[in-house]
N, CA, C and O atoms as CSV, one atom per row, in Angstrom:
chain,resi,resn,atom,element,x,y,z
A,1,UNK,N,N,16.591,-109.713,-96.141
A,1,UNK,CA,C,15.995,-108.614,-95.433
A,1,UNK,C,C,16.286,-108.700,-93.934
A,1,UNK,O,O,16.621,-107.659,-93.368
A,2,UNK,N,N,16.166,-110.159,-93.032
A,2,UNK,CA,C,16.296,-110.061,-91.997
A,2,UNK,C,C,17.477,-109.415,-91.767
A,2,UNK,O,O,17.524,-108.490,-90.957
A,3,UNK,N,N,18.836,-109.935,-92.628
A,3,UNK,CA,C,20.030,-109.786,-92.365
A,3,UNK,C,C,20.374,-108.136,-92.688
A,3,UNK,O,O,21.540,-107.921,-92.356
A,4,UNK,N,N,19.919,-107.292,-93.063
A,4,UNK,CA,C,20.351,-106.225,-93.402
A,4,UNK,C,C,19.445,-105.276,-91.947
A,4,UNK,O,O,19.860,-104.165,-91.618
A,5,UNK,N,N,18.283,-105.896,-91.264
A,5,UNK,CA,C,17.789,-105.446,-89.921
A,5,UNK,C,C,18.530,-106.122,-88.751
A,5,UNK,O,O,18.272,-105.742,-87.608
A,6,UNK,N,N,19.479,-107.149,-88.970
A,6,UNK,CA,C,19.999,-107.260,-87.873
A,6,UNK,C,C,21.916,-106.360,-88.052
A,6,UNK,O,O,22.661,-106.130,-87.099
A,7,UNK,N,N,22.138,-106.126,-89.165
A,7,UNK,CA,C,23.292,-105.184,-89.284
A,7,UNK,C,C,23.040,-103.842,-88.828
A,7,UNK,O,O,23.862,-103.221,-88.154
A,8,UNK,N,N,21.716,-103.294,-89.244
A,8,UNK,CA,C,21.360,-102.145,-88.980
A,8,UNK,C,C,21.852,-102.260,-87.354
A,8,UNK,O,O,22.857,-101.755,-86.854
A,9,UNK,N,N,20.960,-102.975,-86.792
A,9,UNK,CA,C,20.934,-103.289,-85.150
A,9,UNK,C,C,22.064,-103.331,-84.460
A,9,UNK,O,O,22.014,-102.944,-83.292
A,10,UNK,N,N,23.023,-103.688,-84.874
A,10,UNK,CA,C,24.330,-104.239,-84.820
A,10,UNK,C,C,24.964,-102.977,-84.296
A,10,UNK,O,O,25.380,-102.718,-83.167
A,11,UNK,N,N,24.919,-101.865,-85.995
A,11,UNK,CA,C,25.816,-101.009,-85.854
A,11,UNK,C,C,25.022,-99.638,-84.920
A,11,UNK,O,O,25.589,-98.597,-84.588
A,12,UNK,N,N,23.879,-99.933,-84.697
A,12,UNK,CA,C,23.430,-98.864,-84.071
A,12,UNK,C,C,23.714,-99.101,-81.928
A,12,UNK,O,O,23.848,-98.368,-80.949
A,13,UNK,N,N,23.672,-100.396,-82.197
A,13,UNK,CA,C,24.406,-100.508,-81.018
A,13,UNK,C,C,25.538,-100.229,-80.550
A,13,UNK,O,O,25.612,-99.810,-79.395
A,14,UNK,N,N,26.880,-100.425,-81.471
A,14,UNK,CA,C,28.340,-100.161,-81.311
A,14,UNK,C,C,27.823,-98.355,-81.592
A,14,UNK,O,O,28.787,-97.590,-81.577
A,15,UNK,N,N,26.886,-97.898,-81.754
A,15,UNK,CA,C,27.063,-96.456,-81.667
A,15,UNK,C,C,26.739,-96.121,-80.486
A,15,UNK,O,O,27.463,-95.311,-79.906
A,16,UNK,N,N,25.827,-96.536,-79.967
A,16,UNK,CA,C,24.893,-96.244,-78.216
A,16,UNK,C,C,26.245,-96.512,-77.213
A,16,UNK,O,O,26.744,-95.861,-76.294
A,17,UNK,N,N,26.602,-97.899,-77.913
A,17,UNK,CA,C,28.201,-98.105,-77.147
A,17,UNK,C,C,29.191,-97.626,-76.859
A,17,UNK,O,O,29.597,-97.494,-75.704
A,18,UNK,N,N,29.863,-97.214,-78.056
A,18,UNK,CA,C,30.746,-96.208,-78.270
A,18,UNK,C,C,30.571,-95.119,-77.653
A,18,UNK,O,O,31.423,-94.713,-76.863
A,19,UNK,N,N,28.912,-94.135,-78.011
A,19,UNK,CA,C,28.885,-92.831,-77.056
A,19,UNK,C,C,28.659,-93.102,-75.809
A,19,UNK,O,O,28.653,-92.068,-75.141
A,20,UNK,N,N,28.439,-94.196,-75.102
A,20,UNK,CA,C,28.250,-94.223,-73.630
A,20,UNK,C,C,29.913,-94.311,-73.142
A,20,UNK,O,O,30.228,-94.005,-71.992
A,21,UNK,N,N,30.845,-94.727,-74.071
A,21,UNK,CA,C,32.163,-95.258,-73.082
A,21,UNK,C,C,32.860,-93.832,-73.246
A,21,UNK,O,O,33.577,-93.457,-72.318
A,22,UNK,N,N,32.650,-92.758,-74.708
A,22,UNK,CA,C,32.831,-91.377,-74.522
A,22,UNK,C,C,32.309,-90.713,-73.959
A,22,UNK,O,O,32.695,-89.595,-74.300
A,23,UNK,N,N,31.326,-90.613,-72.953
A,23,UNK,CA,C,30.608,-89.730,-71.992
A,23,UNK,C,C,31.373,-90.291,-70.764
A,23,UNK,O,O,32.073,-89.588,-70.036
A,24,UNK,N,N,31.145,-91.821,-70.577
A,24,UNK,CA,C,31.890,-91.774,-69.217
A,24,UNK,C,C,33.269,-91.763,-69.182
A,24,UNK,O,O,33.677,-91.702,-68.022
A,25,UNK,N,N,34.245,-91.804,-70.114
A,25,UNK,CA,C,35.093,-91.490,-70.220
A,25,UNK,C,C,35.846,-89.621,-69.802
A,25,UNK,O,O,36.928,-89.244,-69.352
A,26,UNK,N,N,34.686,-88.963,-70.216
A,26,UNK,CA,C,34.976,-87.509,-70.663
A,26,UNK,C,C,34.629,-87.118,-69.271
A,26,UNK,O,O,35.471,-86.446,-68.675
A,27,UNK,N,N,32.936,-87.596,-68.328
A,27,UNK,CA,C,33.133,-87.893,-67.045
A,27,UNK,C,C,34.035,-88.117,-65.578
A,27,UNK,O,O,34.004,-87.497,-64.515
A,28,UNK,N,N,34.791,-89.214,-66.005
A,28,UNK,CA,C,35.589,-89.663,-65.358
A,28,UNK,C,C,36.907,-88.742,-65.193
A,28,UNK,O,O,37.439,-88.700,-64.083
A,29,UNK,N,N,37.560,-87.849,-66.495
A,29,UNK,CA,C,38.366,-87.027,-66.646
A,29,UNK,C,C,38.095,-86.209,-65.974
A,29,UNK,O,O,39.034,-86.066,-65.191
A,30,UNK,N,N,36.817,-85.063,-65.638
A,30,UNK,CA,C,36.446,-83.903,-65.236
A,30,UNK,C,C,36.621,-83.991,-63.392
A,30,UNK,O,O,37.047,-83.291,-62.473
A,31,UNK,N,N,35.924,-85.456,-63.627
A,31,UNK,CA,C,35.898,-86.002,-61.965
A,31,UNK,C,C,37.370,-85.802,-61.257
A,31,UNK,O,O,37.527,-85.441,-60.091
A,32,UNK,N,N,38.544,-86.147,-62.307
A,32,UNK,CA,C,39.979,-86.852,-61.973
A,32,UNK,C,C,40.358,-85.049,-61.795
A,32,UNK,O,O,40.996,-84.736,-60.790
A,33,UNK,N,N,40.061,-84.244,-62.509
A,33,UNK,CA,C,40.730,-82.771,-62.682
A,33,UNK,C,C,40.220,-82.275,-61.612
A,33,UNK,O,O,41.009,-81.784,-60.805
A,34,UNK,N,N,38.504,-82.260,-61.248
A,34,UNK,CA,C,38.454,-81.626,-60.149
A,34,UNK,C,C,38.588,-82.381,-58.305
A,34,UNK,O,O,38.169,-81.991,-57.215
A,35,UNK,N,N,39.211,-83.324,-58.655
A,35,UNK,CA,C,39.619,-84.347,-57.163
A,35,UNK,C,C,41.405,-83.798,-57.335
A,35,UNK,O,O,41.894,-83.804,-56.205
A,36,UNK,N,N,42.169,-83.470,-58.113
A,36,UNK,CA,C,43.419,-83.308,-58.352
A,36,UNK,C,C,43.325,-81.522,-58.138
A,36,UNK,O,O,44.156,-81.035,-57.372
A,37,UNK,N,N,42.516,-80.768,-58.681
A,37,UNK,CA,C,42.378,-79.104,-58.374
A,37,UNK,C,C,42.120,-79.050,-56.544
A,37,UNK,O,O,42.917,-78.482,-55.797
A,38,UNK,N,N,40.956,-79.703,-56.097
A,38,UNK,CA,C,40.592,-79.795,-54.573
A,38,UNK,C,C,41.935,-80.290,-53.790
A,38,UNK,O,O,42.322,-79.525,-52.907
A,39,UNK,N,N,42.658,-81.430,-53.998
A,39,UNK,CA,C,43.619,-81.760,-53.310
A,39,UNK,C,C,45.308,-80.936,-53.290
A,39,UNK,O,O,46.213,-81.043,-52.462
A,40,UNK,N,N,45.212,-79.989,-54.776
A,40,UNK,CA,C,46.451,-78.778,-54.915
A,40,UNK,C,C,46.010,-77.817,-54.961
A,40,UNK,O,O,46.685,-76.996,-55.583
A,41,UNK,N,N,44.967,-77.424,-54.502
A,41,UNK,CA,C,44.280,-76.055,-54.265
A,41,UNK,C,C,44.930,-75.597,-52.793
A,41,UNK,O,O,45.396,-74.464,-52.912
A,42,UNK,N,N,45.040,-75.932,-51.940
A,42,UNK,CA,C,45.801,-75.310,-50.379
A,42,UNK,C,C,47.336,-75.350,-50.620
A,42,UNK,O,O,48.093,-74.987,-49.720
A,43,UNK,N,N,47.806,-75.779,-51.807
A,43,UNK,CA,C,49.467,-75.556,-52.000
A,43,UNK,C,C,49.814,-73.753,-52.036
A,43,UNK,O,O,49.563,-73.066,-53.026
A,44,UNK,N,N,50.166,-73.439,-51.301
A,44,UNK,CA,C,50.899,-72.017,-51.508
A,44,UNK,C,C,52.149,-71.936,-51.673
A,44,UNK,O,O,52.845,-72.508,-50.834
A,45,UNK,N,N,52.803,-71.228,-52.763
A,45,UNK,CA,C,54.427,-71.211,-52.840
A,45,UNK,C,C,54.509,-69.627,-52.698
A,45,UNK,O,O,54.244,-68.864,-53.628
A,46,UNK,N,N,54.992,-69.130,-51.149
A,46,UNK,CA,C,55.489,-68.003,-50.837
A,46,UNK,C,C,57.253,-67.236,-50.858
A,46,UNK,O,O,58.299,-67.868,-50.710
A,47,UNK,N,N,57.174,-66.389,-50.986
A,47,UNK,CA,C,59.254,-66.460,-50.816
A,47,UNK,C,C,59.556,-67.434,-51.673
A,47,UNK,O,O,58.999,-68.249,-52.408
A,48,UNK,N,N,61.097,-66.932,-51.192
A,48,UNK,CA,C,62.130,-68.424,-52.172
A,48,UNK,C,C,62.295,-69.264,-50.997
A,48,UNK,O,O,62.181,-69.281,-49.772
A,49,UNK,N,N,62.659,-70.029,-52.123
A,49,UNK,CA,C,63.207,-71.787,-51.230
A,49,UNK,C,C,64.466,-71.271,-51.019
A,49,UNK,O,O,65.143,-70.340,-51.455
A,50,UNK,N,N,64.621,-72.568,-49.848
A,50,UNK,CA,C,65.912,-72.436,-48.928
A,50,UNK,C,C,67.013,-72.609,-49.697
A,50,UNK,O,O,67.637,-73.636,-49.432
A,51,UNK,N,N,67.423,-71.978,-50.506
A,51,UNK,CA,C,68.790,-73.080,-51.488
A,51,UNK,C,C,69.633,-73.501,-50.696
A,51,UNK,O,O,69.841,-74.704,-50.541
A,52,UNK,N,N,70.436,-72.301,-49.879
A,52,UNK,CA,C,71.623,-73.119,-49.495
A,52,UNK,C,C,71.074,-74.440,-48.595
A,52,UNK,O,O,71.476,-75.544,-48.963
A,53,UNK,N,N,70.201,-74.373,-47.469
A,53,UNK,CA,C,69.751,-75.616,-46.964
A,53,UNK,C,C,69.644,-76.366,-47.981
A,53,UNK,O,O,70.008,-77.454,-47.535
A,54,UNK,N,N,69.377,-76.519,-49.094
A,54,UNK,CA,C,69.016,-77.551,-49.828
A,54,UNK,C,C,70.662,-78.008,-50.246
A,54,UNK,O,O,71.137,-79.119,-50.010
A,55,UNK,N,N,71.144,-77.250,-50.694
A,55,UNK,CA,C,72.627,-77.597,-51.157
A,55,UNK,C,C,73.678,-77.884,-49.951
A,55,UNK,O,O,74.756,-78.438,-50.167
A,56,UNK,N,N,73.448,-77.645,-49.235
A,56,UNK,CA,C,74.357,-77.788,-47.699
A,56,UNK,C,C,74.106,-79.658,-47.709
A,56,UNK,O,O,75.090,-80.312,-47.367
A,57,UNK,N,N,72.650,-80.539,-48.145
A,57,UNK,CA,C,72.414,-81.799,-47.811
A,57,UNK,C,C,73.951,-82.220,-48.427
A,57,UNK,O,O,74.667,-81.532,-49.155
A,58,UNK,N,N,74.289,-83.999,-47.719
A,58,UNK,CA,C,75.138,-84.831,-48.493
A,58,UNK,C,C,75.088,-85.231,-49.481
A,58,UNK,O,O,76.069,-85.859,-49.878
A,59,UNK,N,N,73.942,-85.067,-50.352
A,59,UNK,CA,C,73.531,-86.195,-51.534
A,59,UNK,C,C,74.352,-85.234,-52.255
A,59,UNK,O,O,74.818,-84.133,-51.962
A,60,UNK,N,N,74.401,-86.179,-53.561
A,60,UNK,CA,C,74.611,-85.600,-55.062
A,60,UNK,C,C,74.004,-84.629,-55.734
A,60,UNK,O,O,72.837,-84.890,-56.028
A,61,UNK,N,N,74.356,-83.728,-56.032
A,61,UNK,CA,C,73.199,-82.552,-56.384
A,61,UNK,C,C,73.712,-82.555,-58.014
A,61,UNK,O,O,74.908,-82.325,-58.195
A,62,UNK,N,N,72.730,-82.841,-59.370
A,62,UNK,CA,C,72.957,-82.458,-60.761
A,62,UNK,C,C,73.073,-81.383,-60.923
A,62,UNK,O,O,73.759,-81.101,-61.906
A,63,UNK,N,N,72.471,-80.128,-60.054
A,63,UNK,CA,C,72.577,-78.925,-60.013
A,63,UNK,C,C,74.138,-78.280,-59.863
A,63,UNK,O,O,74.459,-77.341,-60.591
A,64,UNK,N,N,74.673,-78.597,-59.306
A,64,UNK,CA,C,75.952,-78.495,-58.634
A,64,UNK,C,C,76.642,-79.126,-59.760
A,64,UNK,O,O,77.462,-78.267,-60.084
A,65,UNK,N,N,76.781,-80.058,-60.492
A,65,UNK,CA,C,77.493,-80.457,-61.707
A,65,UNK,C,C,77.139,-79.327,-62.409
A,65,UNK,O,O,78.058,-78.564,-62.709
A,66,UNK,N,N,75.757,-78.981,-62.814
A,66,UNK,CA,C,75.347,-77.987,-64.019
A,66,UNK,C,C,76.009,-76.917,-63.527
A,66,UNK,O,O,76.872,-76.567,-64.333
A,67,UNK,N,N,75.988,-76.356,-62.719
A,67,UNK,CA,C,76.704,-74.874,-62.561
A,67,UNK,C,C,78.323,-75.076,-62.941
A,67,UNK,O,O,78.806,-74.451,-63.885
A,68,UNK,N,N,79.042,-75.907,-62.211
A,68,UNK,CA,C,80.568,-76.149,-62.253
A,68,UNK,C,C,80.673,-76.842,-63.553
A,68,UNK,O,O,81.876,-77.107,-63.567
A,69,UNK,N,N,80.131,-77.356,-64.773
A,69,UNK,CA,C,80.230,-77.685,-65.650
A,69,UNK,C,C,79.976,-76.624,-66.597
A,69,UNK,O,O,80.616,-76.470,-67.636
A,70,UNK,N,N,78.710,-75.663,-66.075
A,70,UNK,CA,C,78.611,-74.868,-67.130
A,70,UNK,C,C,79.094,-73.354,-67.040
A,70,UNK,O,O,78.810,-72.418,-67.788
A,71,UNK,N,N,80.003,-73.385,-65.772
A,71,UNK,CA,C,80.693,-72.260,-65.588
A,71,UNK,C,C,82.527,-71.740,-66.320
A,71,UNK,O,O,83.198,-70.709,-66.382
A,72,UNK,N,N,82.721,-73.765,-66.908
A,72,UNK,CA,C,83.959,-73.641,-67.879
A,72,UNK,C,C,83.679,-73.508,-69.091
A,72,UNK,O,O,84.578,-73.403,-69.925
């Protein structure tokens, strides 16, 4: 008898457990979405981007392969 009141105990704990690490878990997410919404919330994308400035740089552009690769 004892042993079937300390299983009970057992598993009712890994339940209290379990739902406390899914609340603060589900918590912690909402926290992370609205600290990530507040910090890309003042991003504005107006007009187009500069292409040619961007393509005028020295580096390697994959873009520049994809077009001349996919223009033969």
């Amino acid at each position: 008898m004892e042993q079937d009141r300390v299983v009970a105990q057992v598993g009712r704990s890994f339940y209290v457990t379990g739902e406390l690490i899914l609340k603060a878990l589900y918590l912690a997410s909402q926290k992370a979405a609205e600290v990530h919404e507040r910090k890309h919330s003042h991003i504005h994308f107006q007009g187009q981007t500069a292409w040619q400035k961007f393509m005028a740089t020295t580096h390697t552009k994959d873009v520049k392969d994809f077009f001349s690769t996919r223009s033969t």
